[in-house]
C-alpha positions as CSV (number, residue, x, y, z in Angstrom):
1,X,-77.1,-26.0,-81.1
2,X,-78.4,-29.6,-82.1
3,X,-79.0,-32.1,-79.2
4,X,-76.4,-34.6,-78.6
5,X,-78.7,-37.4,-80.3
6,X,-78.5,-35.2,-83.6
7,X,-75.7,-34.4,-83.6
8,X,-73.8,-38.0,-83.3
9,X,-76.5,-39.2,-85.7
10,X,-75.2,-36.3,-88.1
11,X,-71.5,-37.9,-87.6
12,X,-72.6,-41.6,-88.5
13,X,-74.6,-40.2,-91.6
14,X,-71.2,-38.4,-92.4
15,X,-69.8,-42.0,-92.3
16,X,-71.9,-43.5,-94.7
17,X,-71.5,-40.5,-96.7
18,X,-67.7,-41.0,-97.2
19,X,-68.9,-44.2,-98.3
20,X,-70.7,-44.0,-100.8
21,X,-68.7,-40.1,-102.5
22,X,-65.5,-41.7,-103.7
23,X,-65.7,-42.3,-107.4
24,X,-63.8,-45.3,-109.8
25,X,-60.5,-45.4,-108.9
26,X,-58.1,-43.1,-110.6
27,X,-54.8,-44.3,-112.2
28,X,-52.0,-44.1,-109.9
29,X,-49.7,-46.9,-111.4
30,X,-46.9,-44.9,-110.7
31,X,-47.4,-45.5,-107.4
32,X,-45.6,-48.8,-105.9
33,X,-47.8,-51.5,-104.3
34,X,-46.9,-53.5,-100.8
35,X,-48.7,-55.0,-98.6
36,X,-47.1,-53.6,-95.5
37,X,-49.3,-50.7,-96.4
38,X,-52.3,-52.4,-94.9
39,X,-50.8,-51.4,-91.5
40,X,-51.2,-48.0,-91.6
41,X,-54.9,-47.6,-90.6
42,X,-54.7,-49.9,-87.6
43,X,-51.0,-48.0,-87.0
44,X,-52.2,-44.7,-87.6
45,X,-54.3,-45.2,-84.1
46,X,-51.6,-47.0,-82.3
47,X,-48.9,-44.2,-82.8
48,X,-51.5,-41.5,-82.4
49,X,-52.5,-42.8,-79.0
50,X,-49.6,-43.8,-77.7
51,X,-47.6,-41.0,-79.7
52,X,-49.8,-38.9,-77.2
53,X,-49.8,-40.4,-74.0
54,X,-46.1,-40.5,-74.2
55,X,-45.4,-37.2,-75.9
56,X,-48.2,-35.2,-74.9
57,X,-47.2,-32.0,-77.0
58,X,-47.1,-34.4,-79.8
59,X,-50.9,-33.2,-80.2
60,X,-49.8,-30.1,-81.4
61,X,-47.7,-30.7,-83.9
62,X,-50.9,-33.5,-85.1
63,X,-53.2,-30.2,-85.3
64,X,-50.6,-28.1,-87.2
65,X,-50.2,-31.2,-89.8
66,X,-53.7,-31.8,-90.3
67,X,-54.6,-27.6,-90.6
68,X,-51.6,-27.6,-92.8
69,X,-52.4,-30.9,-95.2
70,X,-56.7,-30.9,-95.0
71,X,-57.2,-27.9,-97.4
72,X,-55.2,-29.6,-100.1
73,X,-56.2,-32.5,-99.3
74,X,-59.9,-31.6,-99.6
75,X,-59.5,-29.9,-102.8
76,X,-58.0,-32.7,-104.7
77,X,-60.7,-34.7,-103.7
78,X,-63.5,-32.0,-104.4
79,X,-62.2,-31.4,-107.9
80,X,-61.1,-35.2,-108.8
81,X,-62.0,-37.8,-106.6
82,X,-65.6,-37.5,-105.6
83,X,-68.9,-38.9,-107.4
84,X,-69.6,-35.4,-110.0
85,X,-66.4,-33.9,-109.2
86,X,-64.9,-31.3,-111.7
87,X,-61.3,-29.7,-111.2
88,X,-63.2,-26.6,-110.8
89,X,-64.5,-28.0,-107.7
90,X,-61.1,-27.7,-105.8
91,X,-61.2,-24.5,-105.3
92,X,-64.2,-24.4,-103.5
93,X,-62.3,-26.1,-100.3
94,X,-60.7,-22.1,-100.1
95,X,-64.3,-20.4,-98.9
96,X,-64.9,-23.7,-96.8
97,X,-61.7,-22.9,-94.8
98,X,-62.2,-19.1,-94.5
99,X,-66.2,-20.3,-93.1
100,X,-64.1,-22.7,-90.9
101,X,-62.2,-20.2,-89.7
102,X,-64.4,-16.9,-89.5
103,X,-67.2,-18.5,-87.7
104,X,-65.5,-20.6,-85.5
105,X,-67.7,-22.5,-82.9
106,X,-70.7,-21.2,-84.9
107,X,-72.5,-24.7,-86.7
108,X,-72.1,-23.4,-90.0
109,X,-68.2,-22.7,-88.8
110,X,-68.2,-26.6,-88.1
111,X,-69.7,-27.8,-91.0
112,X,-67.3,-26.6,-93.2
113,X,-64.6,-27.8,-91.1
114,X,-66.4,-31.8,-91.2
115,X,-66.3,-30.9,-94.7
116,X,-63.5,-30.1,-95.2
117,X,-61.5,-33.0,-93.2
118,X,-64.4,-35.6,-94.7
119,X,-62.9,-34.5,-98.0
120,X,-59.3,-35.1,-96.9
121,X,-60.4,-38.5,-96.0
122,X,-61.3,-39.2,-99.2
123,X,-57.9,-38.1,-100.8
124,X,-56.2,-40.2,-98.1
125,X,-58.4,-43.5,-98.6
126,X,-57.6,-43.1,-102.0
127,X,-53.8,-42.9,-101.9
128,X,-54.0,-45.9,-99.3
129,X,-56.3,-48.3,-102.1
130,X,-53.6,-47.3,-104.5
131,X,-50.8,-48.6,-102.7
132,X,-52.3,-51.8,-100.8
133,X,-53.7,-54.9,-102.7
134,X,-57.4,-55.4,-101.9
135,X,-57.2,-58.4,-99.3
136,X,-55.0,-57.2,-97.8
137,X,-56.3,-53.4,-97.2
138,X,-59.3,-55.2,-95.9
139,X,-57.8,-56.9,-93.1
140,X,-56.0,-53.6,-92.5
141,X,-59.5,-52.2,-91.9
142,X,-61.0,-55.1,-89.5
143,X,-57.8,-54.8,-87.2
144,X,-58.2,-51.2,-87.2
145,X,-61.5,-51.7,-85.8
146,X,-60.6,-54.4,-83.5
147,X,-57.5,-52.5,-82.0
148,X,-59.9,-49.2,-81.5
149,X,-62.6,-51.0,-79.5
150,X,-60.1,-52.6,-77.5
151,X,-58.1,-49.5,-76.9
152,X,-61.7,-48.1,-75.6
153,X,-62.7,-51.0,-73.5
154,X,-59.2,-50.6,-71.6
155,X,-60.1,-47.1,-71.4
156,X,-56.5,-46.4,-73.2
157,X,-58.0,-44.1,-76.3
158,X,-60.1,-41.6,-74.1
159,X,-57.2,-39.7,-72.5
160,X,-55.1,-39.0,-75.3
161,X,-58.4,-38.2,-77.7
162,X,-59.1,-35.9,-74.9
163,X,-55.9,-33.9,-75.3
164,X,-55.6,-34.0,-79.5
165,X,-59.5,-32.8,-79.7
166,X,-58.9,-29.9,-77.2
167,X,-55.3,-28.7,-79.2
168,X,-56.1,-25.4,-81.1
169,X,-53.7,-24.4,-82.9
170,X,-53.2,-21.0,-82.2
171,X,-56.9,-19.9,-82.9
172,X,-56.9,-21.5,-86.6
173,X,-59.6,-24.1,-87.1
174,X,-59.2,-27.4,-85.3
175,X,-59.3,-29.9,-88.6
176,X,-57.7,-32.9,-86.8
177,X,-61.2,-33.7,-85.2
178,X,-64.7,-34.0,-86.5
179,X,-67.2,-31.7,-84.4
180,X,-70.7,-31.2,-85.1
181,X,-73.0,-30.1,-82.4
182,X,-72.6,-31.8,-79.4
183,X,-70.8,-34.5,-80.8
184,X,-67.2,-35.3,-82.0
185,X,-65.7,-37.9,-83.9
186,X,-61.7,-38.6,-84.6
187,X,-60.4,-38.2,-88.1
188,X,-59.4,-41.9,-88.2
189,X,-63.2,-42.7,-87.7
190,X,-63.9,-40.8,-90.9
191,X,-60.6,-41.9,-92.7
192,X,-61.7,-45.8,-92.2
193,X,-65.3,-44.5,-93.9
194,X,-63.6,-42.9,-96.9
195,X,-61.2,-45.9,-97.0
196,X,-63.6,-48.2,-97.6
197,X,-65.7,-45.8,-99.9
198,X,-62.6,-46.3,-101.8
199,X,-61.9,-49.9,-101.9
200,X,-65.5,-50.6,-103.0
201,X,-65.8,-47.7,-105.8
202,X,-65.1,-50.1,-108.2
203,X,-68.5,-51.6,-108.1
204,X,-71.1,-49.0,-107.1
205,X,-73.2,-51.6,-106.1
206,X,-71.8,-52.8,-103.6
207,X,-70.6,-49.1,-102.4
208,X,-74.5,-48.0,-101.8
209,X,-74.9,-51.4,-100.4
210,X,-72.2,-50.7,-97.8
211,X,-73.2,-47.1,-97.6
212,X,-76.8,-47.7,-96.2
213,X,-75.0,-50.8,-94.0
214,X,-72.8,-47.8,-92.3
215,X,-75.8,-46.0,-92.2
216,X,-78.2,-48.4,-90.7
217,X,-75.5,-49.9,-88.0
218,X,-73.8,-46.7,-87.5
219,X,-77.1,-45.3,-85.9
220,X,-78.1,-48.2,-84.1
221,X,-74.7,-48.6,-82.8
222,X,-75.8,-45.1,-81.9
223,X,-78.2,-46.3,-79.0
224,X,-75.2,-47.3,-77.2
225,X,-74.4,-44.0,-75.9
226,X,-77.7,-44.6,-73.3
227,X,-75.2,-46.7,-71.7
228,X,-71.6,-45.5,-72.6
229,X,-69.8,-42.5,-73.2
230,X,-67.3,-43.5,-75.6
231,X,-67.4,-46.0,-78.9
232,X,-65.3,-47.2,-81.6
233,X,-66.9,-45.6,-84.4
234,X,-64.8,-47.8,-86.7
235,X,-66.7,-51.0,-85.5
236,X,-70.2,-50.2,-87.7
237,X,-68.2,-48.8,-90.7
238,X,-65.9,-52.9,-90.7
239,X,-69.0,-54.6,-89.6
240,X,-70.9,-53.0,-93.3
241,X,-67.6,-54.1,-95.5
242,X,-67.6,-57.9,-94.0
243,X,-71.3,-58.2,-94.6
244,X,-70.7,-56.3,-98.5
245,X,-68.0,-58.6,-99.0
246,X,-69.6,-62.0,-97.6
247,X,-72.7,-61.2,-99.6
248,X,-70.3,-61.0,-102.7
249,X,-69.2,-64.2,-101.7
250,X,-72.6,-65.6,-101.9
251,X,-73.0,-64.2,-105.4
252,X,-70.3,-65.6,-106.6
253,X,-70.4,-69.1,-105.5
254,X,-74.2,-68.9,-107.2
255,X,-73.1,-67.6,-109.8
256,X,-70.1,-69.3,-110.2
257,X,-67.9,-66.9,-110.2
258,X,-65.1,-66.1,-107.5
259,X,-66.1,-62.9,-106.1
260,X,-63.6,-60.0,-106.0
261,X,-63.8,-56.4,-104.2
């Protein structure tokens, strides 16, 4: 089993990873646009932690949902949403849930789970991009990041995070957390990375360029665990989009041109 150090650098890599995968937007005109969408990711946490500290067998019912929507999720993504994907692709999401579940606990076991929940990321960023204008998505993001590193400094997240990465459900992989090693991250950690991924795939660019920002920050934010046991893994991910977009900004004032995401 990795060391702790590997193993959370693993999980911030995996960040920057769901970066940079998603490919061009597909078209989903179909789908209505509001702004009110750009609460979900900063909701998502709010109900979750709350959700749980009120309604503790709440958890459950989050790890049936995400066993129960992750596979499909992952295989949309794997066969049309991902940099090189092929609708061939989707079915490969079936052996990564039978390795999830056959060698449970085992790394490989957990590596196909990360997968597998990364990739469900992806399908849910994507849905989210489709149904949010830019600017305001973005601002989503930030407060999703602010409300998590406050919810951590108040020591408000830990408990109920606690309970939802312990739920098993019923011995069936646990696909509503991210394990690797001796490190685990929650699925809103890698949902904000994918999200992101998403609402810069338009310019691959500026994707790579926010990709190696998650990267580099991610593992420097890293070093923090010397002195604390829990972080907002959100922070490094909206930290990389407000420097992508700021040095768009700078582009496009030089250029002349207003810059857009």
């Amino acid at each position: 089993m990795p060391s702790f150090a590997i193993s959370i650098a693993t999980l911030s890599l995996l960040q920057a990873a769901l970066v940079a995968l998603p490919r061009a937007r597909p078209s989903f005109a179909w789908m209505p646009q509001s702004s009110w969408w750009a609460l979900v990711p900063a909701g998502s946490i709010v109900v979750v932690v709350f959700g749980i500290e009120l309604l503790p067998d709440s958890a459950d019912a989050l790890a049936w949902l995400a066993l129960v929507a992750v596979p499909p999720l992952g295989a949309f993504a794997l066969g049309w949403l991902v940099h090189g994907s092929r609708p061939a692709w989707a079915l490969a999401a079936v052996p990564l849930f039978a390795l999830a579940w056959a060698a449970q606990g085992s790394l490989a076991g957990e590596a196909a789970a990360m997968a597998l929940s990364a990739l469900a990321c992806v399908s849910l960023g994507w849905l989210l991009v489709s149904v949010v204008p830019g600017t305001w998505l973005r601002w989503g993001i930030y407060a999703m990041a602010a409300i998590d590193a406050a919810l951590i400094a108040a020591e408000l997240l830990q408990g109920p995070s606690g309970v939802l990465f312990a739920t098993d459900p019923d011995g069936l992989p646990r696909l509503q957390v991210i394990e690797f090693g001796a490190a685990r991250m929650g699925f809103g950690d890698a949902f904000l990375a994918a999200t992101v991924g998403c609402l810069l795939a338009e310019s691959r660019r500026r994707q790579l360029e926010a990709a190696v920002l998650v990267a580099i920050l991610g593992l420097g934010f890293d070093l923090l665990f010397f002195a604390f046991d829990t972080l907002p893994a959100t922070v490094p991910v909206a930290l990389a989009l407000a420097l992508v977009e700021s040095r768009g900004r700078r582009r496009g004032s030089s250029a002349g041109v207003p810059a857009q995401l």
